[in-house]
N, C-alpha and C positions, 0 to 999 in steps of 0.2 A: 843476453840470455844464456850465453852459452857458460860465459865466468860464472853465471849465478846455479846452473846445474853443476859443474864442478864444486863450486863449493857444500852442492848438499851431500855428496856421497864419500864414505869413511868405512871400508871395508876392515873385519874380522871374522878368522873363523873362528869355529868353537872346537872340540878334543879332538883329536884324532880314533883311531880305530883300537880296539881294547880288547886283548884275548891272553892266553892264559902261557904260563913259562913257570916248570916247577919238576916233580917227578917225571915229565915225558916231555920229549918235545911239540913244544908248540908254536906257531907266529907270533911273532911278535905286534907291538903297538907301534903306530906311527906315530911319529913324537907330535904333539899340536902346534900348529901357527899362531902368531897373532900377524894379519897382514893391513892393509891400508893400499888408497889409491892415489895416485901422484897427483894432488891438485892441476898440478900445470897440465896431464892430458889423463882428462878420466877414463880409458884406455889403457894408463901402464899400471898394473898391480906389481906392487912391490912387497917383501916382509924386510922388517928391520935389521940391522948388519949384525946386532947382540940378541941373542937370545939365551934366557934361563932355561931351565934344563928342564922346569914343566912350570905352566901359567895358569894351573887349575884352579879351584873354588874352592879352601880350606878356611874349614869352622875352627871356632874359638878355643884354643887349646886346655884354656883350664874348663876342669869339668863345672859348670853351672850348677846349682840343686836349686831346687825349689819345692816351696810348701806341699806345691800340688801331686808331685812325682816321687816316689819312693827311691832310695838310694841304689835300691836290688830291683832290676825285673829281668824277666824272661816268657817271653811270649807261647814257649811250649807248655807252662804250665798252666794256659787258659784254654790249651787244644788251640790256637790262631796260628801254628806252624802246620804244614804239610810234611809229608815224610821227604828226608834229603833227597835228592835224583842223583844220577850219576852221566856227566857230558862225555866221559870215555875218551878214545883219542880224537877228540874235538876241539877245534879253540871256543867255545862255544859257553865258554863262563856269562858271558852280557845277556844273553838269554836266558839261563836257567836263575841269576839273578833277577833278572827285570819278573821271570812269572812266577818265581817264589813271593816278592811281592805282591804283585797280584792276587795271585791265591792268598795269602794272607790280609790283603785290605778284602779280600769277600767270606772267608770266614771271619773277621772281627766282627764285621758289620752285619755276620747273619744272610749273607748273599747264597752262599753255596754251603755244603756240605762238606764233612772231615774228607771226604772221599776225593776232592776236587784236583783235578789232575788237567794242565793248560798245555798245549805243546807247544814246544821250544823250537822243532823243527820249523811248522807253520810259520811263526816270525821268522827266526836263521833264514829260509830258503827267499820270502818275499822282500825281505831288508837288503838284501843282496842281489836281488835279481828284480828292480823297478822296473826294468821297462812294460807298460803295461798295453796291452793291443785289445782288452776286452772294450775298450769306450765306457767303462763305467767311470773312471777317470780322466781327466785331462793331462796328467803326469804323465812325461815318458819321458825319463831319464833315466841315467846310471850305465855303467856297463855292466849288464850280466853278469857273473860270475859261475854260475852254473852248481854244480857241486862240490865245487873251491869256495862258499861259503862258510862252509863247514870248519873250514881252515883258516880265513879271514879273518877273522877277532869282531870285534864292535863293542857299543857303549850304549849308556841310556839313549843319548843322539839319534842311534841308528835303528833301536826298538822303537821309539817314539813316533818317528818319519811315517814307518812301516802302520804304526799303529793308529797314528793322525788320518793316515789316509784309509782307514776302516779293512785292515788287510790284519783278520785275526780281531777276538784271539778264538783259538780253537780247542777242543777238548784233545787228549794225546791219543785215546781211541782210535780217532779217528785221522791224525796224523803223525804218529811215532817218530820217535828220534831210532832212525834204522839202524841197525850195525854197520860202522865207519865203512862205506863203500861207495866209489862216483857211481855207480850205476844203483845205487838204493834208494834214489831219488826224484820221484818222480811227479813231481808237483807239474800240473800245467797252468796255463791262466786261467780257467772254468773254475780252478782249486782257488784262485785269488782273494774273492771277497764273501767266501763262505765262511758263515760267524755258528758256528755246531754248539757252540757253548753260548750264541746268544748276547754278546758281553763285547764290549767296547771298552777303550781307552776315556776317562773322563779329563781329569786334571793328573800332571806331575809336574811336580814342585819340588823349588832345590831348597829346602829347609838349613839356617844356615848356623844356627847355635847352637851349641850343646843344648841345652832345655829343647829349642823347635825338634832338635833330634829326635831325641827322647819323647817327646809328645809326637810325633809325627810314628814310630815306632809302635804305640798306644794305639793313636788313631787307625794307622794304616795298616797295622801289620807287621809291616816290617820297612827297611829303609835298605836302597841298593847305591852300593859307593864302585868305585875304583881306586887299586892301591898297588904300589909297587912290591910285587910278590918275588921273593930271592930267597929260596927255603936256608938253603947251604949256609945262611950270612944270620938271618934274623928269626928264624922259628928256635921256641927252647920248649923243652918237654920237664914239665917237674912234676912227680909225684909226691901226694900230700895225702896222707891216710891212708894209702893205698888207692888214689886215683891220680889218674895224669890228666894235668893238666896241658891245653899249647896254647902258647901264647907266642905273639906276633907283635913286633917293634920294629921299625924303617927309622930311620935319625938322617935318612938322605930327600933332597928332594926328586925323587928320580918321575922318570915318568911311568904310569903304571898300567900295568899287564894283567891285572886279573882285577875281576869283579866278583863281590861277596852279596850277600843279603844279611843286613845287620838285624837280630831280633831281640836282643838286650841290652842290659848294662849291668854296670857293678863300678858305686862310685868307691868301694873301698879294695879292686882285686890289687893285690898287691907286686910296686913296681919289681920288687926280688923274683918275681919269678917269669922276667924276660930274661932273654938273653944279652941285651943291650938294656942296662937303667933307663928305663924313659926320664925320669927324675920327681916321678910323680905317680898315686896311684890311681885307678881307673884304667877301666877297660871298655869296647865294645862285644858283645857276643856276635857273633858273626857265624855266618851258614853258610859251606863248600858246596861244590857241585862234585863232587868226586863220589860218593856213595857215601851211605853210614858207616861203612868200617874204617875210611879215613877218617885221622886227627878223634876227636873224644867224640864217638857218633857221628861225626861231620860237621861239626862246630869247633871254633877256637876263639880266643879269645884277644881282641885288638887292640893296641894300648889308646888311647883317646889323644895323646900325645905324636902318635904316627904323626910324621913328616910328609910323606907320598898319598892322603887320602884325596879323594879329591870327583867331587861333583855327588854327593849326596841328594838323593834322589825319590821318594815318596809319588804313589801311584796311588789313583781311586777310578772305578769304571763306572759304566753304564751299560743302560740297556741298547744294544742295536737290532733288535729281533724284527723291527720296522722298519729299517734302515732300508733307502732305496739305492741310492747314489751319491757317490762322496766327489765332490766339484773339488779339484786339484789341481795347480800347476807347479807343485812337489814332489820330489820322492827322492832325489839325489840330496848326499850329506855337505855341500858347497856351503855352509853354515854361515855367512857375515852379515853386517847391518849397516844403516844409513843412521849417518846422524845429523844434527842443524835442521832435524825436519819433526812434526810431530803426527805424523798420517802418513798412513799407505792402505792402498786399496789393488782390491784382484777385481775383475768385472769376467763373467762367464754370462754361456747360454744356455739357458734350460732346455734339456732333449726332452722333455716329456711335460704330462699331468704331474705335478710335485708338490709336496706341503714342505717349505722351509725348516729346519727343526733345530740344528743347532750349528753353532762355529767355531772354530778353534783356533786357538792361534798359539804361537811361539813368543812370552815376553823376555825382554832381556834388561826390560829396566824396572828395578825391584821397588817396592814403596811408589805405583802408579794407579792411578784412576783411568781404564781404559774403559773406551765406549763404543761398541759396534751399532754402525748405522747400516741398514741394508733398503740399497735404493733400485727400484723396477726402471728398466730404461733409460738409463743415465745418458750424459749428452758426451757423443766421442772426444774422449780425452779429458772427462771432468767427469770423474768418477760419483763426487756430489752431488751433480747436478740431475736429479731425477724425481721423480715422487719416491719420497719417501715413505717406506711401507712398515719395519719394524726399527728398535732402537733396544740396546740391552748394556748394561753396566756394571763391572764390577771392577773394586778395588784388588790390585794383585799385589801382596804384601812380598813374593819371594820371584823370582826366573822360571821359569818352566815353561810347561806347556797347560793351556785352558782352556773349555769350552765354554761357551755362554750359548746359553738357550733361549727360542723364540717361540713365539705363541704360531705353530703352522701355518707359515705364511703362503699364500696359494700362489703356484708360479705355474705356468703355459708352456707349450710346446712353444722353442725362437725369441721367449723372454728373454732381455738380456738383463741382469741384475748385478751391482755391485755392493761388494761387503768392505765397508771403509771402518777403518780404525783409527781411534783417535787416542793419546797418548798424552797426560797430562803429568809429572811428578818433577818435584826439587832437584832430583838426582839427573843424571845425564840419560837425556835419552839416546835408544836403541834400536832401531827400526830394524828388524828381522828379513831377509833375504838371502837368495843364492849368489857367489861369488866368484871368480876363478881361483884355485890353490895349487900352491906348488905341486909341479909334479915329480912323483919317487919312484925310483926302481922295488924289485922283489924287492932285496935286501934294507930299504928307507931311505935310502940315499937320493937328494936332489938331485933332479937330471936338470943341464943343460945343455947350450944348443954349441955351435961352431964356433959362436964368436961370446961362449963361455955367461951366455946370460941366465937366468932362470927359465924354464919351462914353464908355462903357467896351463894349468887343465881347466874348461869348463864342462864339469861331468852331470850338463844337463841340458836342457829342450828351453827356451825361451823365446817369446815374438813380442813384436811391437804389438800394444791395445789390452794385454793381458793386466800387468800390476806397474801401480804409481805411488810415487811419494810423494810430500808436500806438506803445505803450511796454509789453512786455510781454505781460497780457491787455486789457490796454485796448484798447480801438477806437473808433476814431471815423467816421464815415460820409464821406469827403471832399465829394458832394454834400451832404451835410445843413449841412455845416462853410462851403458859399458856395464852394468849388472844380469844379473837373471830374473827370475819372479821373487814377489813377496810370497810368508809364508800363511796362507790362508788355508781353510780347511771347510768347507761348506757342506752339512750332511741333509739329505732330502728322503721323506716319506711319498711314496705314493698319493696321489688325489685320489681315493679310490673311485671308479664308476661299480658302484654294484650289480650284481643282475641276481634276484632272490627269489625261490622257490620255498612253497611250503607246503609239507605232507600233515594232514590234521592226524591229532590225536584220538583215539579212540578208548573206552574204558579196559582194555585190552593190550595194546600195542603203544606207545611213545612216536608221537607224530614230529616232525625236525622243521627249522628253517634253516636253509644253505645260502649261504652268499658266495659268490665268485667275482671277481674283480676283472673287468675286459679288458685292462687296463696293463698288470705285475701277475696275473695269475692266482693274486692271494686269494684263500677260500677261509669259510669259517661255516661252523658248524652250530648249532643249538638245539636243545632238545625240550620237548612241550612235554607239561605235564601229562599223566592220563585225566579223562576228561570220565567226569562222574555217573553211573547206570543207571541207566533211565529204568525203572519198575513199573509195575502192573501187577495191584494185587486182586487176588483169588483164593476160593476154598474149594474145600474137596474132604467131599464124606463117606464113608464105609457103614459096615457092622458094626465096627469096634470103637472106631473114632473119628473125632470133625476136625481138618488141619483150615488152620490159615497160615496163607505165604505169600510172598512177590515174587517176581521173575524179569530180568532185565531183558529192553526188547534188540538189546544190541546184541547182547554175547551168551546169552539165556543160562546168566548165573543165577540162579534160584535162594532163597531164606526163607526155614520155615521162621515164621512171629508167634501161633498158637496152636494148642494140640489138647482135644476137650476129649472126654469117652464119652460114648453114644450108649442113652437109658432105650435097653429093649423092651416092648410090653411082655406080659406073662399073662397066663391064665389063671381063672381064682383055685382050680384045683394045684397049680405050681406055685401059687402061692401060699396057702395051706399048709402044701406041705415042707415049705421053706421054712414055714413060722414052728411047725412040729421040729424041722430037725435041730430049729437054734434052740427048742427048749430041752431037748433030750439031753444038747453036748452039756447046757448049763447043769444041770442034771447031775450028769454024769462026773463034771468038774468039781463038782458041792462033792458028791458022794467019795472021792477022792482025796 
């Protein structure tokens, strides 16, 4: 058994940390591993003796076209761009990329408004600072960083984590990117899993051809990459008509330090006006985080040809405004996968009254038919083995991150439930979990120990009974195996218990029903029509005239309906002489 658990486990991580190097200084990126575990003791993590200089995700270099996509676009000119922001002396380019997205896949789609503004701090501060003590989570990893976030760098990886685990996103209102200062910073864990904008992380997808770009661009908004930014070497400035243009060409494969948000193209911009020939035309339009008054607005333009891009990235959200608790044994970036197996499962306990609602996960193997089965009480150490209670399927054409949605599955206080995933496709599979990784100093540099080995960091929380891999009924313990947890992502709605009052309506006043929850505190409000006047009619007569009317017996609003004059009697002498005086006037009218 033992031979046959080492042969299921094959460690990789995925990018390193990604920040920004250019006009001011900034951190740098750590360059990315690709590592693996020594067959012979699953125990010794190793990386290879050769390493390339970056092992990132690069699309097809000649530009695509197609029938369906126009050779020119630009997403400003449909209003689906937000105005540029400006990260200041931040490394903080992976954030203002990843919510320029954002905000761009919710005005495409009619989600938010031109006005839509996400904060960048919210994700920075909680991407970097995992450890979480409220219990809304099962995650507790990472080491703090404190207000050295700021300064850190990151990647889509590191937004995603943060995002996966229902942390954000937030409106900037209410969490500003403060003036560069450690003490401006004041997020606590209360501040954690407050969603002000309502709005979740749905799907991000690594779109991998020029066309998926370009449509993903379309669909989304906008598209967040990583590229090796080196002004001094590769930016040229040309003026044409009297505008400048900047364009941007890397011909290295370096590893890369800044992140943009791509919002166009142009398959004809022409390669004369890099500073290095790409040797070909086409570009990306691409959107800074430095303010509008860098580069032409704060956009420039990317040869499609770039050597250094790398992990193209496409966002779409959801709603979490019902969201109760996010079930997690994630939050550290330890990025690697299991392979020879096609399952893995996380088994958690339900703290409360809970309705199931959706899961997420991490794929790594592109062109797959994945299937989440979610089972109530599974049997210790066979995550399978339980009443099955939901089952959900989708085909994942590209890497990324995904959620798959359930019909509210009702879960108990001390439930224990597991979410098993199954993984079917032609290509190699990739079972997603946490791994140890080299460890580096400030500067990037590998540490080792006395007798000159590699330092290996596990910068996360794992135990036995949490997440497993397998084939089948097999299971294997991932901790027991020398890994950490798989990467699962369970979100829960409240069961609500209502308790409901109602004030009646009256033809006067708007009577309510109020609901309160004993349960999460949720309350909800509604309002009753007015309720129709009851009347009672009556007359009422004088000298002069006879009224008819109604009068309501609620609120004594009155309607006159009829209004007659009242014939007085006379006497025949007034009468007489009524008849004399109408013949005199006639009389007198003739005679005129």
């Amino acid at each position: 058994m033992k031979k046959l658990l080492c042969l299921l486990i094959s460690a990789a991580t995925l990018t390193g940390l990604l920040s920004v190097s250019g006009t001011v200084s900034f951190a740098s990126e750590l360059s990315p591993e690709t590592g693996y575990i020594d067959t012979s003791n699953p125990y010794s993590f190793r990386i290879p003796s050769e390493k390339t200089a970056q092992t990132g995700r690069i699309a097809s270099k000649a530009p695509a076209r197609s029938a369906s996509l126009p050779a020119q676009y630009d997403s400003r000119d449909h209003g689906f761009t937000s105005p540029v922001r400006d990260q200041g002396q931040t490394s903080t380019c992976w954030a203002h990329a990843a919510m320029a997205c954002i905000e761009g896949y919710e005005l495409v789609n009619g989600i938010s408004q031109p006005g839509i503004d996400y904060s960048e701090s919210h994700l920075i501060w909680y991407a970097a600072n995992p450890r979480d003590m409220s219990g809304n989570s099962n995650a507790n990893d990472g080491e703090n960083l404190g207000s050295k976030a700021y300064d850190y760098g990151g990647n889509w990886f590191r937004a995603s984590i943060a995002l996966a685990n229902s942390e954000g996103i937030n409106n900037e209102t209410d969490y500003p990117l403060y003036p560069y200062s450690s003490s401006q910073y004041p997020f606590t864990e209360s501040d954690r899993y407050t969603h002000t904008s309502g709005r979740g992380i749905q799907d991000l997808y690594h779109p991998d051809t020029h066309e998926e770009i370009k449509q993903a661009i379309v669909s989304n908004g906008a598209v967040m990459i990583g590229f090796a930014s080196y002004d001094d070497y590769f930016l040229n400035e040309v003026t044409v008509s009297g505008h400048t243009y900047y364009s941007y060409y890397c011909n290295g494969r370096y590893s890369t330090n800044h992140s943009v948000a791509l919002v166009g193209w142009d398959d004809s911009y022409p390669a004369s006006r890099f500073g290095i020939n790409p040797g070909s035309d086409g570009a990306w339009l691409a959107r800074e985080s430095w303010g509008s008054n860098s580069k032409d607005d704060g956009y420039f333009w990317l040869s499609y040809a770039d050597q250094s891009i790398d992990d193209y990235s496409a966002f779409s959200t959801l709603s979490l405004e019902d969201n109760l608790r996010t079930y997690s044994y994630t939050s550290a970036e330890n990025g690697g996968y299991f392979q020879q197996v096609n399952q893995y499962a996380n088994v958690y306990t339900c703290t409360g009254y809970e309705l199931l609602s959706t899961v997420g996960i991490f794929n790594y193997t592109p062109e797959a038919t994945t299937t989440r089965d979610i089972y109530k009480n599974p049997v210790s150490g066979k995550p399978s083995r339980g009443t099955k209670v939901g089952t959900a399927t989708r085909y994942l054409d590209n890497e990324g991150y995904f959620t798959f949605e359930f019909d509210n599955i009702p879960l108990n206080p001390n439930d224990t439930f597991s979410a098993v995933v199954t993984v079917s496709s032609n290509n190699e599979i990739k079972l997603p979990a946490e791994v140890p990784l080299p460890a580096r100093d400030d500067n990037g540099n590998y540490v080792y120990d006395e007798n000159n080995n590699l330092v290996y960091v596990t910068n996360y929380t794992a135990h036995t009974g949490e997440s497993y891999v397998g084939s089948g009924n097999l299971w294997s313990d991932t901790v027991a195996s020398g890994a950490g947890n798989c990467f699962i992502f369970v979100n829960t709605k409240c069961n609500h218990l209502l308790v409901t009052n109602e004030t009646a309506s009256t033809c006067q006043t708007h009577g309510h029903i109020t609901s309160y929850c004993s349960r999460c505190g949720f309350s909800s409000e509604t309002e009753l029509p007015l309720t129709d006047h009851i009347y009672v009619y009556r007359s009422q007569t004088n000298l002069e005239e006879s009224l008819d009317y109604r009068v309501c017996l609620n609120c004594g609003n009155s309607e006159l309906i009829a209004r007659r004059a009242v014939m007085k009697p006379v006497t025949l002498a007034e009468l007489i002489q009524r008849i004399i005086n109408l013949i005199m006037e006639r009389l007198f009218m003739l005679k005129n």
